[in-house]
N, C-alpha and C positions, 0 to 999 in steps of 0.2 A: 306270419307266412305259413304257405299249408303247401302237402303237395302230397302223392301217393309213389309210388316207386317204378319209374319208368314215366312219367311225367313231366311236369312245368312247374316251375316254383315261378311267382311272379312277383316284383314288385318294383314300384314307382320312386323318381326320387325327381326334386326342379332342381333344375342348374345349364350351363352349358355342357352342353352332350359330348361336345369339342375337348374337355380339358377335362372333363370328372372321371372316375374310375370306380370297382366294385371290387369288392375282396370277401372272402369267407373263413369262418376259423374254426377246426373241429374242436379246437381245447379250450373252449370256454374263453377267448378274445387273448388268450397271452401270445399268441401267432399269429401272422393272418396270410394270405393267400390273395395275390392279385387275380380276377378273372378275366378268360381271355375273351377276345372281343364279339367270339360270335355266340357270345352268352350274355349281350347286352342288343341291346334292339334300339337307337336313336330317335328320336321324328324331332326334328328339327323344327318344324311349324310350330310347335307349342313349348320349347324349350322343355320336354321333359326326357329324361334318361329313362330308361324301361332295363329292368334285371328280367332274362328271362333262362333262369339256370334251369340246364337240364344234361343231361337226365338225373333224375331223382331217383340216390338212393338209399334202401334202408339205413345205411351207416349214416344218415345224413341226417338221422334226428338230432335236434338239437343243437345242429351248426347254427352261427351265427352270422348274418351277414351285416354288412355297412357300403356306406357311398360316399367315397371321397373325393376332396377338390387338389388335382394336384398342382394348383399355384401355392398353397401355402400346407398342405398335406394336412388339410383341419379332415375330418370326419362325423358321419354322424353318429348317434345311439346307435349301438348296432339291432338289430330284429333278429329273433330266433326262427329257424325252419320246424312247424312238426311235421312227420312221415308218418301218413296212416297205413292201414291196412291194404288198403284199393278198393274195400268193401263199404260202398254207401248206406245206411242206414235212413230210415224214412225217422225224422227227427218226430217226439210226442212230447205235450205236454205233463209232467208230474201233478195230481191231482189238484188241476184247476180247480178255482173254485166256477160256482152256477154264478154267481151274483158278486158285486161288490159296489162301492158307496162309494158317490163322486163326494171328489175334496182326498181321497184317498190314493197311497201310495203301497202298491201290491209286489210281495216277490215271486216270480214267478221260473219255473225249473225247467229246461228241455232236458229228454236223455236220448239217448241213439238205441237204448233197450240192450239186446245181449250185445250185440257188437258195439256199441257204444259210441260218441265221438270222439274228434280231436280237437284238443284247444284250436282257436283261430276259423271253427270251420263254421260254425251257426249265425246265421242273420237273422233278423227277426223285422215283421210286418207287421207295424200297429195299426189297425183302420178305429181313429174314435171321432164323434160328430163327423163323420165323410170322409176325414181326412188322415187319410196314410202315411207315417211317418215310419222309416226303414233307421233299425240298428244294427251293427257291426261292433257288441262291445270288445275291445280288447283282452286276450287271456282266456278270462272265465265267461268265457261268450253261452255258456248253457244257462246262465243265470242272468235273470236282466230286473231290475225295480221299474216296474211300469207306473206313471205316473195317470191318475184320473182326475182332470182337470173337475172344480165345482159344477163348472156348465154344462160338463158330460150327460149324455141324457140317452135314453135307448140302447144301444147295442156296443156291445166294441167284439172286433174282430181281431183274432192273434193268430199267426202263419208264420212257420218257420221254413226255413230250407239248411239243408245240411250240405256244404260246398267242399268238397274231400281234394279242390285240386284242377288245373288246368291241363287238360285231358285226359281225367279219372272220373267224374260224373259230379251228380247233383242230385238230391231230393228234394222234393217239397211235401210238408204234411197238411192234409186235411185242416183247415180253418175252424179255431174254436170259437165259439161265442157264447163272450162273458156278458151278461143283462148287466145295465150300469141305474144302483137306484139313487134315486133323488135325495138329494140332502132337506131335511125338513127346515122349522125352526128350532132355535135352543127350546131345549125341553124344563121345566120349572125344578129345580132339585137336583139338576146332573151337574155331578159332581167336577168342578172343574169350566161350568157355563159352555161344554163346545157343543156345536150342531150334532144331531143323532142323524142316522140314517135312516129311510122310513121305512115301517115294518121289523125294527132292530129292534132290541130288547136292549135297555139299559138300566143300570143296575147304579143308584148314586150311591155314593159312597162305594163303588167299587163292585165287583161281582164275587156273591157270596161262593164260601168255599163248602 
């Protein structure tokens, strides 16, 4: 969960909306705190509970929330709140690379630069052969292993957005594009028999020192 100070902390929970309940705890879960109900938002049509705490604030980093059922007082994992600054950051890539080799697995860095981000706040927009696939890692959401499928071929596009919070803003950065090269065949003498990538330099027995 994310939020800025003076804000919306949001989050989702399935159950009947009828009988569940939300709590918060500043001390690390040995306490907890029932919320009261006009910091819950129902909709009945879809069975889902909606937390919508507010207002958010700085003491509020690091609180912890959960959503319980009070027929048997089970609970769930609780979720941490972070509290940023209220200052959005236009998120950038740490030195992409130009090029990389289908059948390959890349790590790839967002930073928010001087202001920086907060855990929970970056998504990430993969466009490879056409198709767009959106991540939301957990935590260490500045870092993601992008995956390049062997049939990758021409372009892939990378776009982040930095989301600081429901009614505190949003960024999106400038779309980078990594060229995706073609996997050859096995090369005679490399070391290990895998596919090279073409126009890569491969060195069997290893790359001298």
């Amino acid at each position: 969960m994310i939020g800025c100070p003076g804000g919306y902390a949001i989050a989702h929970a399935i159950g009947d909306p009828t009988n569940n309940y939300w709590q918060i705890s500043h001390d690390g879960g040995q306490t907890w705190t029932t919320l009261s109900s006009d910091q819950t938002e129902p909709e009945y049509g879809n069975d889902l509970l909606n937390l919508a705490y507010h207002p958010v604030l700085v003491t509020d980093n690091g609180a912890l929330f959960r959503f319980c059922y009070n027929g048997n007082n089970s609970c769930s994992i609780p979720d941490t709140l972070y509290v940023n600054n209220g200052i959005t950051a236009t998120p950038t890539l740490v030195n992409p690379p130009s090029a990389v080799c289908a059948g390959n697995s890349v790590l790839f860095t967002a930073t928010g630069g001087s202001i920086g981000v907060t855990n929970d706040s970056i998504s990430w927009a993969i466009t490879i052969n056409g198709a767009t696939n959106r991540y939301n890692p957990p935590l260490s959401d500045s870092t993601l292993v992008i995956d390049f499928p062997a049939t990758a071929t021409g372009n892939a596009t990378i776009t982040l957005t930095n989301f600081t919070g429901f009614f505190c803003g949003s960024a999106t950065s400038t779309p980078v594009t990594v060229a995706i090269q073609p996997m050859s065949t096995t090369l005679a003498g490399t070391a290990g028999g895998s596919a090279a990538c073409t126009n890569t330099t491969v060195y069997p027995g290893g790359q001298p020192s």
